[in-house]
VMD Tcl script that builds the backbone (N, CA, C; Angstrom):
set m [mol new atoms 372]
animate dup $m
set s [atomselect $m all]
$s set {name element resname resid chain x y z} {
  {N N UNK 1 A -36.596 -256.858 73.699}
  {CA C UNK 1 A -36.794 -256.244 72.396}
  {C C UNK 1 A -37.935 -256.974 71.689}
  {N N UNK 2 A -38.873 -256.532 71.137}
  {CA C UNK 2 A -39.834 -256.941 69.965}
  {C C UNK 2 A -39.512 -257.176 69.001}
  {N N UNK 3 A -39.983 -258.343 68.386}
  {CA C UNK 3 A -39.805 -258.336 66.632}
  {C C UNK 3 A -39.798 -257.404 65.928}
  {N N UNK 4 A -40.571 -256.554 66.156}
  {CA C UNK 4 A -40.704 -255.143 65.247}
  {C C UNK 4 A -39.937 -254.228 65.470}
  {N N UNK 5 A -39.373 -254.164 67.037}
  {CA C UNK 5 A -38.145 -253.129 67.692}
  {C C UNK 5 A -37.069 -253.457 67.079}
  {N N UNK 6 A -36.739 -255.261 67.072}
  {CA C UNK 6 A -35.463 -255.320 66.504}
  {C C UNK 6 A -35.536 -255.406 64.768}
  {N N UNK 7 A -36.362 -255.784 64.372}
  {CA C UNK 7 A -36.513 -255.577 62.340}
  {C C UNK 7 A -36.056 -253.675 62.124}
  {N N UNK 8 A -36.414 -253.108 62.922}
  {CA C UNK 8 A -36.577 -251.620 62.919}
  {C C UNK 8 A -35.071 -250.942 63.312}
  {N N UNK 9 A -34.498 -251.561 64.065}
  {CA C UNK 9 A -32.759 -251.567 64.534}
  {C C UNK 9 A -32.407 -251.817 63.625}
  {N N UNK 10 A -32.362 -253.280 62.977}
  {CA C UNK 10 A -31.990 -253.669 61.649}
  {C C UNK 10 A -31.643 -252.803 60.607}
  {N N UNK 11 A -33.057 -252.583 60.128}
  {CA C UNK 11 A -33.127 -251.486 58.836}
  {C C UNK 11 A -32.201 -249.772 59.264}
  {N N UNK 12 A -32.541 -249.658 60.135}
  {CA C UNK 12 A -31.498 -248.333 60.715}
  {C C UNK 12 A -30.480 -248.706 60.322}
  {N N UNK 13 A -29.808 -249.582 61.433}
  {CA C UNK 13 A -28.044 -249.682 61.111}
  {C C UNK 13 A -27.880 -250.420 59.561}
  {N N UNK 14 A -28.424 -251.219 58.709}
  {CA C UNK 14 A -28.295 -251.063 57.705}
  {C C UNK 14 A -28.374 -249.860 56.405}
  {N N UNK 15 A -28.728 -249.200 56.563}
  {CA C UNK 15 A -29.313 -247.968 56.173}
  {C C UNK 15 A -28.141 -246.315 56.263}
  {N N UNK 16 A -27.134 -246.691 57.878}
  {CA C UNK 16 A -26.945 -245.852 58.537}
  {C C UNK 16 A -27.760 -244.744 59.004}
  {N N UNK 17 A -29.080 -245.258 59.521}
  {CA C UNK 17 A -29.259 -243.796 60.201}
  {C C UNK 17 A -29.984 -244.581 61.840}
  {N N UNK 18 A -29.046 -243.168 62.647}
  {CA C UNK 18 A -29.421 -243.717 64.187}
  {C C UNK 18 A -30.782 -242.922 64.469}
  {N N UNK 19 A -31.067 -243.612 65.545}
  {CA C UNK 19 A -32.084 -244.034 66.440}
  {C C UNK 19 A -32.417 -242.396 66.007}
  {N N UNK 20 A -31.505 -241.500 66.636}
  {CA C UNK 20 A -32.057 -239.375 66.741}
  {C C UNK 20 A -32.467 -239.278 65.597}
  {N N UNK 21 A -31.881 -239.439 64.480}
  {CA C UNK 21 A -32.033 -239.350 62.885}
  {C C UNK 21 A -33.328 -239.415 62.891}
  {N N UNK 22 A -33.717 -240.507 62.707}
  {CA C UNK 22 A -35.342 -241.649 63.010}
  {C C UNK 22 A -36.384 -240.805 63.633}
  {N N UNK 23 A -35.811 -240.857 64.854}
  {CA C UNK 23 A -36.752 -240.361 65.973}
  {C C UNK 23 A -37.304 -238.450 65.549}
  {N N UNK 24 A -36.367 -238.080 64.754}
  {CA C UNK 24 A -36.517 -236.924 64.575}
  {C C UNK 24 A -37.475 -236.620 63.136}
  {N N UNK 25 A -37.003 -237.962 62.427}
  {CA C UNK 25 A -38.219 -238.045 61.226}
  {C C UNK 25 A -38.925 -238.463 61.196}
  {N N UNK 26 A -39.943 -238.930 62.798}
  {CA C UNK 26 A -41.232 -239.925 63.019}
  {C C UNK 26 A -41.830 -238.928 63.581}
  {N N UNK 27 A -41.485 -238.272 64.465}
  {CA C UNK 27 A -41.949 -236.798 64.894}
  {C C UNK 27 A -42.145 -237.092 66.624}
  {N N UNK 28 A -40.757 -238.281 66.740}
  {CA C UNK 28 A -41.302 -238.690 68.186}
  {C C UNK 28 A -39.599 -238.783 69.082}
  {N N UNK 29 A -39.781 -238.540 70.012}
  {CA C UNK 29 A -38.796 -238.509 70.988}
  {C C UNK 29 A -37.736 -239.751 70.932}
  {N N UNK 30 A -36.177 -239.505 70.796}
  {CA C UNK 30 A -35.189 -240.931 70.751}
  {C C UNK 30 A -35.396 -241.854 72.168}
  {N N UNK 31 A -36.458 -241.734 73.299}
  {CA C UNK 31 A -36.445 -242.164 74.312}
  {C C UNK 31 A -37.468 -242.887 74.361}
  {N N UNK 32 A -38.506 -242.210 73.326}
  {CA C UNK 32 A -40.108 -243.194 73.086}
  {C C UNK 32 A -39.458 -244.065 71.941}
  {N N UNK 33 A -38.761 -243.770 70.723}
  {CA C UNK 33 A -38.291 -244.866 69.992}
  {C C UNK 33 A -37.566 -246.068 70.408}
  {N N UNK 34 A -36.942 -245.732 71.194}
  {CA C UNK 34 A -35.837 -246.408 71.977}
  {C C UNK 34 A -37.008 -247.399 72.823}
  {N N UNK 35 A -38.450 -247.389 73.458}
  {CA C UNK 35 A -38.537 -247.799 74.383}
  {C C UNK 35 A -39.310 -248.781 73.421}
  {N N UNK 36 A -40.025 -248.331 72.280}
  {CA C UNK 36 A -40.459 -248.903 71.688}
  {C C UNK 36 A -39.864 -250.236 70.938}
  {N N UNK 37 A -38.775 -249.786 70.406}
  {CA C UNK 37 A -37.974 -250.834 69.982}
  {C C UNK 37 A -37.503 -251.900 70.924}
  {N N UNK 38 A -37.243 -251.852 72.231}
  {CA C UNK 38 A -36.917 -252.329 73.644}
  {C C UNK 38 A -38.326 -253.168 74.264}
  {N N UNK 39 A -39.518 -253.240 73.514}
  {CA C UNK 39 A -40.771 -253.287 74.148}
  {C C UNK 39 A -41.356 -252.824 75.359}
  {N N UNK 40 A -40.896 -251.580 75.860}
  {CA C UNK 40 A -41.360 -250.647 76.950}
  {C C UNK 40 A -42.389 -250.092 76.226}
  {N N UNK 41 A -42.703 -250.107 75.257}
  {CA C UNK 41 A -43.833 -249.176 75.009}
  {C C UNK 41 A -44.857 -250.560 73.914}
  {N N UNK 42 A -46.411 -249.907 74.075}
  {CA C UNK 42 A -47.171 -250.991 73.554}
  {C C UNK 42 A -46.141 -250.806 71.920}
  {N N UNK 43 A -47.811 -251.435 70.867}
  {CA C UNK 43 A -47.846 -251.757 69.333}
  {C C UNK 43 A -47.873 -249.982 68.828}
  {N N UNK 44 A -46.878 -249.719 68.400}
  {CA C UNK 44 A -46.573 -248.868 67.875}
  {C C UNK 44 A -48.231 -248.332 66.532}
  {N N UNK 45 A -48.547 -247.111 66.816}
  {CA C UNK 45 A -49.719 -246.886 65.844}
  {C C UNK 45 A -49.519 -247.380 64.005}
  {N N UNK 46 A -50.460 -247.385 63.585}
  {CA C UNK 46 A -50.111 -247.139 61.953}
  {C C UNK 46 A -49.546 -246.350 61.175}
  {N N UNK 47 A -49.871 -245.071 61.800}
  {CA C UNK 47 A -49.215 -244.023 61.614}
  {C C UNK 47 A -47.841 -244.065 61.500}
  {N N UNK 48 A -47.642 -244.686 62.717}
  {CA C UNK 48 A -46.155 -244.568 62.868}
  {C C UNK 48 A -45.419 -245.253 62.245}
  {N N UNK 49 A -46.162 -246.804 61.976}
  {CA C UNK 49 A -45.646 -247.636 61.217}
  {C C UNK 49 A -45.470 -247.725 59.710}
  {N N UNK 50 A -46.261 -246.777 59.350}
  {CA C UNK 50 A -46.060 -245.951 57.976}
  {C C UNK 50 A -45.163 -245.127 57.479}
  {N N UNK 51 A -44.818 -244.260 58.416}
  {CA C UNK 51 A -43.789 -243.416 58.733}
  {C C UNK 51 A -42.604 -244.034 58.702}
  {N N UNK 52 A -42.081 -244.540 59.194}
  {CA C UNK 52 A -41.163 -245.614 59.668}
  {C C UNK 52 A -40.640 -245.885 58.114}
  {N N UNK 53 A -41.507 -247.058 57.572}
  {CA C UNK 53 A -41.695 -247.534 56.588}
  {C C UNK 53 A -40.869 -246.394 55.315}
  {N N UNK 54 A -41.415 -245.201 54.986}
  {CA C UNK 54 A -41.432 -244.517 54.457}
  {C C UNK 54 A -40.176 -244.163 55.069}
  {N N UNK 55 A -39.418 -243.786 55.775}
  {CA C UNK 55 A -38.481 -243.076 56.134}
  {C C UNK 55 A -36.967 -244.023 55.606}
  {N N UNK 56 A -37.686 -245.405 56.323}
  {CA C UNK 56 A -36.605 -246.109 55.492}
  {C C UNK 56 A -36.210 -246.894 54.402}
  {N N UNK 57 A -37.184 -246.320 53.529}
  {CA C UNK 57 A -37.425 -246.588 52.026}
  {C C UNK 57 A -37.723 -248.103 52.059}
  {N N UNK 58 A -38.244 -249.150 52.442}
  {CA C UNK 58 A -38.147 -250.267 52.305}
  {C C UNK 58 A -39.202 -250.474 51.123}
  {N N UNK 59 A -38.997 -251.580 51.146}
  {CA C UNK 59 A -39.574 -252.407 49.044}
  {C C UNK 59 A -41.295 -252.947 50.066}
  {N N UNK 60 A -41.975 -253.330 49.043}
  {CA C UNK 60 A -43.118 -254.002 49.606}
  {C C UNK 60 A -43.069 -255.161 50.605}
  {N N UNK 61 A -42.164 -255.741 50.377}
  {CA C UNK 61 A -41.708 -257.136 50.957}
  {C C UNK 61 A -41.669 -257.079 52.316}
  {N N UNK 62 A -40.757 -256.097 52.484}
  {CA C UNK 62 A -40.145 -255.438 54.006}
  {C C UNK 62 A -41.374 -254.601 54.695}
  {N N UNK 63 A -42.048 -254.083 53.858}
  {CA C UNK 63 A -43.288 -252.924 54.354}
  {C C UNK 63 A -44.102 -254.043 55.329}
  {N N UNK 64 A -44.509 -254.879 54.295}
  {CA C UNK 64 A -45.469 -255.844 54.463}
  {C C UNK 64 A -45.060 -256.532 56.033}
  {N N UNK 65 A -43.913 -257.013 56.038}
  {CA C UNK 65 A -42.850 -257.748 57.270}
  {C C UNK 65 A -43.099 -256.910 58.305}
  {N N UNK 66 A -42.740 -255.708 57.722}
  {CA C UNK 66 A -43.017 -254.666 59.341}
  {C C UNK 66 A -44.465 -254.499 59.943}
  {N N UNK 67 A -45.388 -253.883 58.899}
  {CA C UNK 67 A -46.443 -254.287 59.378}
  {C C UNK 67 A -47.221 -255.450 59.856}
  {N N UNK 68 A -46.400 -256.568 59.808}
  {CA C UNK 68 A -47.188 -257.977 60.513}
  {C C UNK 68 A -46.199 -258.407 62.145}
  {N N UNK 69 A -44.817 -257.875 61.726}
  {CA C UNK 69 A -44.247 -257.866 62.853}
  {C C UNK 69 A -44.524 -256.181 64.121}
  {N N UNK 70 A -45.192 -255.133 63.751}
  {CA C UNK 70 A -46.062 -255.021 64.549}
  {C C UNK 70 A -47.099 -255.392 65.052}
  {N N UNK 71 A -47.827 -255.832 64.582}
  {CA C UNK 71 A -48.952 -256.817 64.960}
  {C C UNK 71 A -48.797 -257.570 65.845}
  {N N UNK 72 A -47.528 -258.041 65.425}
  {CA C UNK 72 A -47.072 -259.696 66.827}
  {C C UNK 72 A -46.304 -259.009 67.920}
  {N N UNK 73 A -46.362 -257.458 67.852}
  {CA C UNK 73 A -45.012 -256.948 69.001}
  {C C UNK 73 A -45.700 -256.132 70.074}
  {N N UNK 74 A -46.890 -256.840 70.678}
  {CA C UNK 74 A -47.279 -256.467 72.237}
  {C C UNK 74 A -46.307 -256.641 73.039}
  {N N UNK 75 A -45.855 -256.452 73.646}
  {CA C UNK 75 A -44.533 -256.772 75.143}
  {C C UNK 75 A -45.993 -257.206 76.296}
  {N N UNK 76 A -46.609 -256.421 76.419}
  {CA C UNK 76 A -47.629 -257.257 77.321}
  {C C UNK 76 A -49.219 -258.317 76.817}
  {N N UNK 77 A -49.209 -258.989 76.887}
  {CA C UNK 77 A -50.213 -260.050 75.881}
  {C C UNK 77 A -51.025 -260.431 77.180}
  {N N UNK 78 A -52.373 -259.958 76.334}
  {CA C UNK 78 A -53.778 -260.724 77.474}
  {C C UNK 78 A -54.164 -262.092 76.870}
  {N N UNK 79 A -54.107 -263.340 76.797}
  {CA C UNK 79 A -55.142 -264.226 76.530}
  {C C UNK 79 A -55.969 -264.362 76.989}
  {N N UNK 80 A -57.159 -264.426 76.446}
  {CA C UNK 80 A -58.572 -264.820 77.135}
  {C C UNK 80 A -59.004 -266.336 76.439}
  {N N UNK 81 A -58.847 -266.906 77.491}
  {CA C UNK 81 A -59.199 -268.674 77.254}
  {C C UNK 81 A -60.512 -269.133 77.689}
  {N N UNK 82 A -61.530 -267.909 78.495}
  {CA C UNK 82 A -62.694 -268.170 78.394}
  {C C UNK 82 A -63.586 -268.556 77.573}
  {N N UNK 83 A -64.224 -269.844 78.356}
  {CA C UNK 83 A -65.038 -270.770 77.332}
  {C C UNK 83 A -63.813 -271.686 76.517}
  {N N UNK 84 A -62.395 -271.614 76.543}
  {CA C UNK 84 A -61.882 -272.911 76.043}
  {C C UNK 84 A -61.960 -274.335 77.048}
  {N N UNK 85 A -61.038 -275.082 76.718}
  {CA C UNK 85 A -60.342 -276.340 77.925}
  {C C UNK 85 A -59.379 -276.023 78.871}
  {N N UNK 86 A -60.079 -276.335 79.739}
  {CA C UNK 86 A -59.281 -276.007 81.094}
  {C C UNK 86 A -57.951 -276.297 80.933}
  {N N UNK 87 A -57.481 -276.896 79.623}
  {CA C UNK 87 A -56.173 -277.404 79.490}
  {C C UNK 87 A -55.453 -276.432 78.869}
  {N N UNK 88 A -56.454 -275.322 78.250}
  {CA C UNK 88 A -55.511 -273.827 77.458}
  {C C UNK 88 A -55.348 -272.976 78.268}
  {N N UNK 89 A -56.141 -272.776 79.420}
  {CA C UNK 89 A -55.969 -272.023 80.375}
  {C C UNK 89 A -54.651 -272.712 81.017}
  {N N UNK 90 A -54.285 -273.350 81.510}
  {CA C UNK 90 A -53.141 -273.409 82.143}
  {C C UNK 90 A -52.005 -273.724 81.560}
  {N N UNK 91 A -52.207 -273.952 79.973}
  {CA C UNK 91 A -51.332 -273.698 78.914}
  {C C UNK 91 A -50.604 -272.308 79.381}
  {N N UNK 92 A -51.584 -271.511 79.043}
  {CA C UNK 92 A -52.068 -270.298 78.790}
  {C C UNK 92 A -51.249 -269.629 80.208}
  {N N UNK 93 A -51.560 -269.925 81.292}
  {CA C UNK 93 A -50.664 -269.509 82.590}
  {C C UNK 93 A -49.305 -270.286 82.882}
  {N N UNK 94 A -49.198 -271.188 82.187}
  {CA C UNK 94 A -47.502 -272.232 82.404}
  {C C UNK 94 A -46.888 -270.927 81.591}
  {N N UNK 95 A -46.949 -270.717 80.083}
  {CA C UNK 95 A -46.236 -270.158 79.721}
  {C C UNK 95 A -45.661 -268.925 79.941}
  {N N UNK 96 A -47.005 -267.824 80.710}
  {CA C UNK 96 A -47.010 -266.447 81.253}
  {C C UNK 96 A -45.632 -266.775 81.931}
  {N N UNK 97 A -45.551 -267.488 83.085}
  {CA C UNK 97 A -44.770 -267.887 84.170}
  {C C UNK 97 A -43.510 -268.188 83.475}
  {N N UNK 98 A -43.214 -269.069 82.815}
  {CA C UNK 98 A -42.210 -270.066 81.485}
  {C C UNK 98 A -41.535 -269.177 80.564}
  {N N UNK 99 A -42.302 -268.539 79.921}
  {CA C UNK 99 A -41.378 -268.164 78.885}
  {C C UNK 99 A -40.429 -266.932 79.324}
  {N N UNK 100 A -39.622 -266.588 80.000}
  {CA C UNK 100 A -38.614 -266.057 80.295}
  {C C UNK 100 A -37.305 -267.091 80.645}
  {N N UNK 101 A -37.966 -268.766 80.691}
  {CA C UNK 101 A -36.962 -269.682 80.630}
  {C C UNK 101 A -36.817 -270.317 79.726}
  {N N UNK 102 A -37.538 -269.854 78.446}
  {CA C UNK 102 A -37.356 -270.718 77.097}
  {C C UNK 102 A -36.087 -270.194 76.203}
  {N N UNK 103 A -35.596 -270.709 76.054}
  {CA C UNK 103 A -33.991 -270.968 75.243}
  {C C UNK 103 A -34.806 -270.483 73.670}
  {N N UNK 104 A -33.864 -270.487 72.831}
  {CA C UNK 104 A -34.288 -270.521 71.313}
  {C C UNK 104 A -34.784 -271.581 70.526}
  {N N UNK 105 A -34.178 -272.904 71.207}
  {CA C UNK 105 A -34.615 -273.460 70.637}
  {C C UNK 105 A -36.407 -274.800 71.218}
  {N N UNK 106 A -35.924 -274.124 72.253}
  {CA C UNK 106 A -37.589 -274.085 73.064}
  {C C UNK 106 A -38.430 -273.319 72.088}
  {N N UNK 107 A -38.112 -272.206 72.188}
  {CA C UNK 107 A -39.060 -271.218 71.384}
  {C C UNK 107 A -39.351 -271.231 69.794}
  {N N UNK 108 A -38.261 -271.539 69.174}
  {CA C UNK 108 A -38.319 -272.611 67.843}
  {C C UNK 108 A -39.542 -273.257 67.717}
  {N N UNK 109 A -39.729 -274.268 68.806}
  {CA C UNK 109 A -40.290 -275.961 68.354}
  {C C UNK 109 A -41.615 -275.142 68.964}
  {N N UNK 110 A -42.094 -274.286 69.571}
  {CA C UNK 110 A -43.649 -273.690 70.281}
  {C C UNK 110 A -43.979 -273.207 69.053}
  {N N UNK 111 A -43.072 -272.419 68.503}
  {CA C UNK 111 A -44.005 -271.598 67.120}
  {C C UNK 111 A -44.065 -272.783 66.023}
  {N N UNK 112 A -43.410 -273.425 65.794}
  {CA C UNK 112 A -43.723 -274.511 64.458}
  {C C UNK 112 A -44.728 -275.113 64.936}
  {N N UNK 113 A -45.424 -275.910 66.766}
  {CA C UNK 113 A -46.244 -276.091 66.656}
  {C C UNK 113 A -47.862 -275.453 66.329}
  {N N UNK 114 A -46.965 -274.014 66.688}
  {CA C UNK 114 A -48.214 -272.772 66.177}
  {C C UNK 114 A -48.472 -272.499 64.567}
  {N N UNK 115 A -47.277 -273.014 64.284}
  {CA C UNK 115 A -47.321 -272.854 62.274}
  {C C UNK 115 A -48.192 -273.821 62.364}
  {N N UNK 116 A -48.378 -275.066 62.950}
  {CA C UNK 116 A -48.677 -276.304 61.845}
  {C C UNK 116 A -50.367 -275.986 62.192}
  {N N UNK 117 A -50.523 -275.283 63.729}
  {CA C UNK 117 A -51.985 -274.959 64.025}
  {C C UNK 117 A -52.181 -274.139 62.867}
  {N N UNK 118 A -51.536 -273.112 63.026}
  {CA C UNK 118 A -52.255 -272.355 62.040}
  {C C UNK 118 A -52.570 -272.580 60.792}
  {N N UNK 119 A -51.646 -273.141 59.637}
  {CA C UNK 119 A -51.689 -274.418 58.666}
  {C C UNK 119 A -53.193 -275.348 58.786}
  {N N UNK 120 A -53.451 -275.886 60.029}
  {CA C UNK 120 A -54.615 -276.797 60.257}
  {C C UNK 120 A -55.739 -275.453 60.107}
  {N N UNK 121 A -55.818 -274.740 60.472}
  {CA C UNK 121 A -57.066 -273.974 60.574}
  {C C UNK 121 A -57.237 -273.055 58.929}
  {N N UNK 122 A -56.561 -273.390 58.451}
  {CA C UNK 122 A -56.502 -272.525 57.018}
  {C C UNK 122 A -56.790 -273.012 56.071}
  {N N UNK 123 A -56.679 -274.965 56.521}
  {CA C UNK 123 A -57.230 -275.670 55.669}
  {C C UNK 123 A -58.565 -276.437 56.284}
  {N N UNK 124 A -59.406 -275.919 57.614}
  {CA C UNK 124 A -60.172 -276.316 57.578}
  {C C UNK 124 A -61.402 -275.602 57.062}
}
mol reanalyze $m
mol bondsrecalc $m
mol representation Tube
mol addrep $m
């Protein structure tokens, strides 16, 4: 499941309305929603993510959330480490390989070191 598949489950079953409901007010099939939410299918369009949005009345807060958690919800991710250190490249391929064995709280402590990067680059 994607961040954005499961924020999008979320707001449904909070909401009460299923997946057909949805799928029938996005103008898209309960089997493409379904795959989408599941990450079988790429980053869902704008369109759609507007739609969405709109369908399930969410406040700015939540709009905003969804649209950045599509952003982060490729199921398949290319890095290109060309021209970095030979040391991101195999970063870069440990994890391809790895992260289907990272626990939560593996995956925890990778993104805080990605917060604090990102943090460093915002203040440089």
């Amino acid at each position: 499941m994607t961040p954005f598949g499961r924020r999008v489950r979320e707001l449904r079953a909070a909401r009460g309305v299923t997946l057909a409901q949805m799928a029938q007010a996005l103008g898209v099939t309960p089997a493409y929603l379904s795959a989408l939410e599941h990450g079988k299918r790429g980053q869902p369009t704008f369109t759609l993510i507007q739609s969405a949005i709109h369908h399930l009345g969410v406040i700015w807060d939540e709009a905003d959330e969804l649209i950045r958690l599509a952003e982060l919800s490729h199921p398949r991710i290319v890095i290109d480490t060309a021209g970095l250190e030979p040391e991101a490249t195999l970063f870069a391929n440990r994890l391809a390989h790895e992260v289907q064995w990272l626990g939560p709280s593996d995956l925890a402590a990778l993104t805080s070191i990605l917060d604090s990067a990102a943090r460093r680059r915002g203040s440089a």
